[in-house]
KEGUVO-324610 format. One record per residue: residue number from 1; x, z, y of N, C-alpha, C in turn. Coordinates in nm, 4 decimals, always signed. Example, Ala and Ser with C-alpha at 12.3 -4.5 7.8 and 13.67 -1.06 7.14 Angstrom:
2
<pt zami="1" n_X="+1.3190" n_Z="+0.7800" n_Y="-0.5690" ca_X="+1.2300" ca_Z="+0.7800" ca_Y="-0.4500" c_X="+1.3200" c_Z="+0.7800" c_Y="-0.3300"/>
<pt zami="2" n_X="+1.2850" n_Z="+0.7080" n_Y="-0.2250" ca_X="+1.3670" ca_Z="+0.7140" ca_Y="-0.1060" c_X="+1.2900" c_Z="+0.7870" c_Y="+0.0030"/>
This chain:
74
<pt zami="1" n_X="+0.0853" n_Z="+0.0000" n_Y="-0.1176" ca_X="+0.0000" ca_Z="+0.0000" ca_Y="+0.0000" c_X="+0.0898" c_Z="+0.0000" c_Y="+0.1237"/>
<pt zami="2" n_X="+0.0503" n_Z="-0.1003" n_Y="+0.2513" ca_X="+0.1096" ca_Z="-0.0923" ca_Y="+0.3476" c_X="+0.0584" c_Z="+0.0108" c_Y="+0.4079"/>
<pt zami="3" n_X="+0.1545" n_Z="+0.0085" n_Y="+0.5539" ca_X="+0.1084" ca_Z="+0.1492" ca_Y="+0.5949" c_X="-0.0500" c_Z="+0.0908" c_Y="+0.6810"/>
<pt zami="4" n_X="-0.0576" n_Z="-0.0691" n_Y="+0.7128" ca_X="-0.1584" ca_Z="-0.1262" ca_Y="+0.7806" c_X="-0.2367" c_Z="-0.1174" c_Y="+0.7038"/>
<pt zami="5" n_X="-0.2632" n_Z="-0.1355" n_Y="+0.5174" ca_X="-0.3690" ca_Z="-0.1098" ca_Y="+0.4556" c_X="-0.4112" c_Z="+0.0251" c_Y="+0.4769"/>
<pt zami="6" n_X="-0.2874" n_Z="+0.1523" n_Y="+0.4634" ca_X="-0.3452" ca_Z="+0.2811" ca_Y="+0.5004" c_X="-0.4231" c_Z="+0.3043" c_Y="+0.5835"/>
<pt zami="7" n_X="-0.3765" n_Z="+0.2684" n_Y="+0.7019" ca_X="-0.4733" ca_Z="+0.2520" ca_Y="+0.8492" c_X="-0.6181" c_Z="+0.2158" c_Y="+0.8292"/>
<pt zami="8" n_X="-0.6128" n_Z="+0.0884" n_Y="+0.7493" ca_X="-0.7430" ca_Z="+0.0423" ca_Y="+0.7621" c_X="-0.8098" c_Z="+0.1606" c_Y="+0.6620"/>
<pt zami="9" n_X="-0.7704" n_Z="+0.1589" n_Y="+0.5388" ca_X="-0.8486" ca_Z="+0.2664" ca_Y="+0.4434" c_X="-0.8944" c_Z="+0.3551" c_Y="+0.5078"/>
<pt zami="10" n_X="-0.7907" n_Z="+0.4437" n_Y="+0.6213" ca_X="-0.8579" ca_Z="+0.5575" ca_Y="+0.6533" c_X="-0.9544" c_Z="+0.5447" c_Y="+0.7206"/>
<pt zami="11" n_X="-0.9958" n_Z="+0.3924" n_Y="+0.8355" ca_X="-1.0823" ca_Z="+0.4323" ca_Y="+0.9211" c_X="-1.1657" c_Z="+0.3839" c_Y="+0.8958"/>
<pt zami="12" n_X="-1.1618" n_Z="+0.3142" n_Y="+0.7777" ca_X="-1.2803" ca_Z="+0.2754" ca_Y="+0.7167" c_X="-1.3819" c_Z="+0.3610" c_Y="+0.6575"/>
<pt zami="13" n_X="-1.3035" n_Z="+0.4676" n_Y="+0.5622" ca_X="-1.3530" ca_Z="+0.6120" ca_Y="+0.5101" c_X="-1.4222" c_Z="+0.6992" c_Y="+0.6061"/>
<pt zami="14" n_X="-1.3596" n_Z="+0.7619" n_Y="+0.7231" ca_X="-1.3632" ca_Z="+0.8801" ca_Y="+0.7845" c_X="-1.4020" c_Z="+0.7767" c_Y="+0.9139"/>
<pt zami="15" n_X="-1.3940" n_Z="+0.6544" n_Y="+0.9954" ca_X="-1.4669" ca_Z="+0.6289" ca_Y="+1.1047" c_X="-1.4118" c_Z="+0.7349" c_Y="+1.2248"/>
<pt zami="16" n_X="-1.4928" n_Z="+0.7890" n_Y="+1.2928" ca_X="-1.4158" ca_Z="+0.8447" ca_Y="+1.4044" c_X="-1.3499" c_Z="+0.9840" c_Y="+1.3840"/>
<pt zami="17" n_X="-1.3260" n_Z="+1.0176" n_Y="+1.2829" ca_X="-1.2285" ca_Z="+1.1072" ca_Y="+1.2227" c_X="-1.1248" c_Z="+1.0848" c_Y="+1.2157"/>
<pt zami="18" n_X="-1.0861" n_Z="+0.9591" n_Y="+1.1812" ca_X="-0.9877" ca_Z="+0.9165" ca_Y="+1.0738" c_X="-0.8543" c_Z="+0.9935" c_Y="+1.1936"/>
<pt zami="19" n_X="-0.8598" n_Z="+0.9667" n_Y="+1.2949" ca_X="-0.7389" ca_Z="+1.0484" ca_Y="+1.3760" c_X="-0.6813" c_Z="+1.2050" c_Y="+1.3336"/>
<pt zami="20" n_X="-0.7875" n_Z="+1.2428" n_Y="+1.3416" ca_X="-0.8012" ca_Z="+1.4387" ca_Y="+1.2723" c_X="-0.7670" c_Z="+1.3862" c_Y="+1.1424"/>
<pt zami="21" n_X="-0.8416" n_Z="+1.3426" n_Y="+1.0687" ca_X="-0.7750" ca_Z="+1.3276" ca_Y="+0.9170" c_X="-0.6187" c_Z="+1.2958" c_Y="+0.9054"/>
<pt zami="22" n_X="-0.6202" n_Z="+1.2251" n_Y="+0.9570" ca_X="-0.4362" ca_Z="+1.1971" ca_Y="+0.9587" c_X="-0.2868" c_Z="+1.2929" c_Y="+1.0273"/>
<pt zami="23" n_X="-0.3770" n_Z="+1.3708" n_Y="+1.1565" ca_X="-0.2925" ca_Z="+1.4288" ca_Y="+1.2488" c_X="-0.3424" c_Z="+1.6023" c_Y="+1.1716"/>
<pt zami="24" n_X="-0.4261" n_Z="+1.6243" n_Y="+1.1487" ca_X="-0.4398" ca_Z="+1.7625" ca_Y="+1.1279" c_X="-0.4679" c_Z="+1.8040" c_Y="+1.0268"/>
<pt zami="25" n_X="-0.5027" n_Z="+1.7235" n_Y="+0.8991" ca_X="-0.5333" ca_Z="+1.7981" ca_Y="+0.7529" c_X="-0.4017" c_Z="+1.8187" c_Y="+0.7136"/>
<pt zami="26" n_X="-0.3791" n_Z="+1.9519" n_Y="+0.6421" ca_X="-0.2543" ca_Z="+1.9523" ca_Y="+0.5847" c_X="-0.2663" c_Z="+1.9172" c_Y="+0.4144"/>
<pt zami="27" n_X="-0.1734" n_Z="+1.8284" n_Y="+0.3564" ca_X="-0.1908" ca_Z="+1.8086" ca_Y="+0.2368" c_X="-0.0727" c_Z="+1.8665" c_Y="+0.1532"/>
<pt zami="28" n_X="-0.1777" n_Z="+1.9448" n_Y="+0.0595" ca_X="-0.0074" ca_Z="+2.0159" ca_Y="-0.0724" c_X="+0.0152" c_Z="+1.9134" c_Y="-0.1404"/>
<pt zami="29" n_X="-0.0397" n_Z="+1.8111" n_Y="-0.1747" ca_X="+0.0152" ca_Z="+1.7295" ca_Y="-0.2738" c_X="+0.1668" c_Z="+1.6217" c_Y="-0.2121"/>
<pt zami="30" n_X="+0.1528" n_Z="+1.6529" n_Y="-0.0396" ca_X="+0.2932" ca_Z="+1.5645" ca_Y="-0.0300" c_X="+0.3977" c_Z="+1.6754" c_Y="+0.1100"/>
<pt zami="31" n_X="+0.3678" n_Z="+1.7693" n_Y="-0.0008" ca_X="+0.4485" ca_Z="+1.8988" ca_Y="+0.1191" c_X="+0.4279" c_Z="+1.9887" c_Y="+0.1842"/>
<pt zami="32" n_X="+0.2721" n_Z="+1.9621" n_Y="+0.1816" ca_X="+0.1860" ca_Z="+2.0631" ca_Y="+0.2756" c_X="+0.2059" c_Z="+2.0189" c_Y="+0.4379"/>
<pt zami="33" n_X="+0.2100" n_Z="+1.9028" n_Y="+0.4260" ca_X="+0.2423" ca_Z="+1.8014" ca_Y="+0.5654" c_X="+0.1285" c_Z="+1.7660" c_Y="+0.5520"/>
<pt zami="34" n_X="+0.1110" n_Z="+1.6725" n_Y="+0.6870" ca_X="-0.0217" ca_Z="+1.6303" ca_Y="+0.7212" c_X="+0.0342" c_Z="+1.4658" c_Y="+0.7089"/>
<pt zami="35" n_X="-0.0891" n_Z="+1.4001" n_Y="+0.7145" ca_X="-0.0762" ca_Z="+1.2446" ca_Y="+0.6286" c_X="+0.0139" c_Z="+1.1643" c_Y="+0.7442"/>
<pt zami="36" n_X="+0.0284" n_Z="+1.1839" n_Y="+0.8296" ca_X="+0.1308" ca_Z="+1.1369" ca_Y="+0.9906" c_X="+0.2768" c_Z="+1.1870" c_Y="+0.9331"/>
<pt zami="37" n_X="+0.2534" n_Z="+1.3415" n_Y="+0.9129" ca_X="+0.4100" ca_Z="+1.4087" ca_Y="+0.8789" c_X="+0.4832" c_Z="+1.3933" c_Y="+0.7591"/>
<pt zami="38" n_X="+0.3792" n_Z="+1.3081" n_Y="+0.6739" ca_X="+0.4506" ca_Z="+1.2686" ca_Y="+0.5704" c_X="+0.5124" c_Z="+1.1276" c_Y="+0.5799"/>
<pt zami="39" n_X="+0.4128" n_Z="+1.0338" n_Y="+0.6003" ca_X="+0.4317" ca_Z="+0.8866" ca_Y="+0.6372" c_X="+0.5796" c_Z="+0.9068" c_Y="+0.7226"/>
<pt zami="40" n_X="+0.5982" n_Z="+0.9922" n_Y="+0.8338" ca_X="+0.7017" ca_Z="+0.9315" ca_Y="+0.8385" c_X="+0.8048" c_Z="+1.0161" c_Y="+0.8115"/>
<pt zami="41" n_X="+0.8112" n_Z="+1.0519" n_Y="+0.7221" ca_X="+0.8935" ca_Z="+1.1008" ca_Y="+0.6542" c_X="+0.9446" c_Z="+1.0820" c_Y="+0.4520"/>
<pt zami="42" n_X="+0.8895" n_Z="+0.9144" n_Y="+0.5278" ca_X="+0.9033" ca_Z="+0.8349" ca_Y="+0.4229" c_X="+0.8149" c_Z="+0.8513" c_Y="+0.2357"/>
<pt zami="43" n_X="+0.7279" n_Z="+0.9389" n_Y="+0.2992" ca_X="+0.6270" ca_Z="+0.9376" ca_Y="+0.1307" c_X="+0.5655" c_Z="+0.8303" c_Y="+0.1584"/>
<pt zami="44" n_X="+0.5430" n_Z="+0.7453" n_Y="+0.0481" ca_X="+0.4301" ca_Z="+0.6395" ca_Y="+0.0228" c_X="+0.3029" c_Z="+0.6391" c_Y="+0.0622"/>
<pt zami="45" n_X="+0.2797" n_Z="+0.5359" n_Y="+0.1511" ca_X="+0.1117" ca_Z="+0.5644" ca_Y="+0.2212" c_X="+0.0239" c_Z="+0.5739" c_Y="+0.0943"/>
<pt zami="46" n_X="+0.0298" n_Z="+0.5099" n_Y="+0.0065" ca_X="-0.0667" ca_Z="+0.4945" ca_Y="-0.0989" c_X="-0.0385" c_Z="+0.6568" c_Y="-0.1888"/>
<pt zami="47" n_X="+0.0412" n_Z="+0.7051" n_Y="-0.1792" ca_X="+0.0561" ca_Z="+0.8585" ca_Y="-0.2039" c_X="-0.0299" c_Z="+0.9104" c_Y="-0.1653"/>
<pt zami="48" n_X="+0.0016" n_Z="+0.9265" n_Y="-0.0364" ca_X="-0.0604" ca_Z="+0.9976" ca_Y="+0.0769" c_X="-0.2164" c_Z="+0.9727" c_Y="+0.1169"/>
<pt zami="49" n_X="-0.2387" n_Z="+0.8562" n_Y="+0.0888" ca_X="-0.4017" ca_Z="+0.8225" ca_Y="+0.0787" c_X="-0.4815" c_Z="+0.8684" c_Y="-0.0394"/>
<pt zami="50" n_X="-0.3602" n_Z="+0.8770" n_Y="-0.1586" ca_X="-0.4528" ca_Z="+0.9367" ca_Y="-0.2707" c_X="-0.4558" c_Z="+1.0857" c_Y="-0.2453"/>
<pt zami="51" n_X="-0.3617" n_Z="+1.1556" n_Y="-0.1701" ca_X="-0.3511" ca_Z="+1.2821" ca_Y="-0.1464" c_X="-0.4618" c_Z="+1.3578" c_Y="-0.0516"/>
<pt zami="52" n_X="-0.4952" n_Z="+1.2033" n_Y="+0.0430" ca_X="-0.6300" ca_Z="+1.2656" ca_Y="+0.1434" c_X="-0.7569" c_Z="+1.2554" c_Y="+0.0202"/>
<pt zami="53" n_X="-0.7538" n_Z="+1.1679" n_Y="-0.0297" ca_X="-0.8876" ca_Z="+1.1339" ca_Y="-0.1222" c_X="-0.9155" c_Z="+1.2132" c_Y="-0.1860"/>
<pt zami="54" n_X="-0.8685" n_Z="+1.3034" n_Y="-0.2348" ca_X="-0.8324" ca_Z="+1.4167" ca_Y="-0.3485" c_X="-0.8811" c_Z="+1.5359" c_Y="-0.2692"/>
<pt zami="55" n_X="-0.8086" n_Z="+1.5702" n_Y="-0.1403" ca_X="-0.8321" ca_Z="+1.6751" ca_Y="-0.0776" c_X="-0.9711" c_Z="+1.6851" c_Y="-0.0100"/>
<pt zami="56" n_X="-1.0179" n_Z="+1.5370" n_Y="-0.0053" ca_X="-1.1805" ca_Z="+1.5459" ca_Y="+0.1207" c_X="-1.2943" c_Z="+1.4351" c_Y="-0.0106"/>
<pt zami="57" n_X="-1.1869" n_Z="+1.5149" n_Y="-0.1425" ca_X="-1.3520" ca_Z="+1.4415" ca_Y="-0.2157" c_X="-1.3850" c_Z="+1.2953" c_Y="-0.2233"/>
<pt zami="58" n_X="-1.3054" n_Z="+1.2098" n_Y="-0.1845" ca_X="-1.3474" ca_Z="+1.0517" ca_Y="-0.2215" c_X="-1.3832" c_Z="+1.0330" c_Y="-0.3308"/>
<pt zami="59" n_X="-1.4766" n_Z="+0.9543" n_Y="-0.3841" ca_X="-1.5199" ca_Z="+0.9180" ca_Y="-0.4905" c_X="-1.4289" c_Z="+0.8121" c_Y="-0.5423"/>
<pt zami="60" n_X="-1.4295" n_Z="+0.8074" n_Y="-0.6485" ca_X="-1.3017" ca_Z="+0.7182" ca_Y="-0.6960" c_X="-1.3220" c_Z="+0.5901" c_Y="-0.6734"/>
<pt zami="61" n_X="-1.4872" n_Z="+0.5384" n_Y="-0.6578" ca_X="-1.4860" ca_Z="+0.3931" ca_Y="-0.6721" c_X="-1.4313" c_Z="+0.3479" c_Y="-0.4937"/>
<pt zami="62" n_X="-1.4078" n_Z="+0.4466" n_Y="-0.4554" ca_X="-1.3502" ca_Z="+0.4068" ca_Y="-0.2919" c_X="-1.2182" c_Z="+0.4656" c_Y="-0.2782"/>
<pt zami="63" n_X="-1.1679" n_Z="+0.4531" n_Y="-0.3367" ca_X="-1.0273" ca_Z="+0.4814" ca_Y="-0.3355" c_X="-0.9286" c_Z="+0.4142" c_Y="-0.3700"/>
<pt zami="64" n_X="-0.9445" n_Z="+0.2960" n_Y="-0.4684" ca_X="-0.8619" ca_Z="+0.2087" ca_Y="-0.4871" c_X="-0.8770" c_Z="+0.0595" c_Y="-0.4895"/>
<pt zami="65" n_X="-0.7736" n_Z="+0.0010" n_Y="-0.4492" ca_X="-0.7666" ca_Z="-0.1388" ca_Y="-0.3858" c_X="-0.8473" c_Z="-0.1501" c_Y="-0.2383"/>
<pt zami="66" n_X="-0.8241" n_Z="-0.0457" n_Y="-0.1461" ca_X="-0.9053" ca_Z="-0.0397" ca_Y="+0.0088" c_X="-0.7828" c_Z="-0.0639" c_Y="+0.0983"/>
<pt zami="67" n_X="-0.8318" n_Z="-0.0666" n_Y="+0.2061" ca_X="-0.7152" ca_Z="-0.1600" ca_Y="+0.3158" c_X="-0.6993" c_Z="-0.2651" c_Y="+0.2966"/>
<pt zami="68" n_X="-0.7273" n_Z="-0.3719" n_Y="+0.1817" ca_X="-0.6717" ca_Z="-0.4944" ca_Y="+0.2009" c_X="-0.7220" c_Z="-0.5810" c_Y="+0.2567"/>
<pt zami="69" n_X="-0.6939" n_Z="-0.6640" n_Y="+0.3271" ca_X="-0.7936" ca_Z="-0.7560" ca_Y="+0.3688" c_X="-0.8504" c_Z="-0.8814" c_Y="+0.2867"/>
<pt zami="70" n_X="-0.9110" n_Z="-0.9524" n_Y="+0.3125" ca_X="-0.9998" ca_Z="-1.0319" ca_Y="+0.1954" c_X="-0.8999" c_Z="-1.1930" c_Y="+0.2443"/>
<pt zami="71" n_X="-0.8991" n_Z="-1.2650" n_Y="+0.1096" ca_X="-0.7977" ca_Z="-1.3126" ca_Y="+0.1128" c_X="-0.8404" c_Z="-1.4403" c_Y="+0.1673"/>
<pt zami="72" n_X="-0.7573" n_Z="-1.5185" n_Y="+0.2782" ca_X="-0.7994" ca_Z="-1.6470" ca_Y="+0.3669" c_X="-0.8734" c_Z="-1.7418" c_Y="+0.2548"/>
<pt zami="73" n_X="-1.0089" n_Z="-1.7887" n_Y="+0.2933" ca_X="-1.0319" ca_Z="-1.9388" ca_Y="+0.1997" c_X="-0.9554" c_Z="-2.0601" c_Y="+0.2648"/>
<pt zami="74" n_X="-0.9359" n_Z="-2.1531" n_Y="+0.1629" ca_X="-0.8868" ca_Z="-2.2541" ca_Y="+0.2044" c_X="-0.9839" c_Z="-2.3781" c_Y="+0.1977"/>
């Protein structure tokens, strides 16, 4: 996962949260950092997205393969 798919995942999920979700939840699964303090501190966004999903309850069928964008027709 890019960190631009992360982006999109989150604000797709959480909408006008997604800022607080990223800047102020603290997550144990990548340090007890928050999803900003990990990212750059080089953990894997797709870590770190499974680490928010886990912590705020995502249902699984929204949790994987999100952020991507849909692929150009030709």
């Amino acid at each position: 996962m890019r960190r631009s798919e992360f982006n999109r995942a989150v604000n797709d999920e959480f909408g006008g949260r997604a800022g607080t979700v990223v800047t102020d939840l603290v997550l144990s699964q990548v340090g007890g950092r928050t999803a900003a303090d990990a990212i750059a501190a080089g953990v894997d966004p797709r870590e770190v997205w499974l680490a928010i999903c886990e912590e705020l309850d995502v249902p699984a069928e929204r949790r994987y393969g999100v952020g991507r964008l849909e692929p150009r027709r030709r």
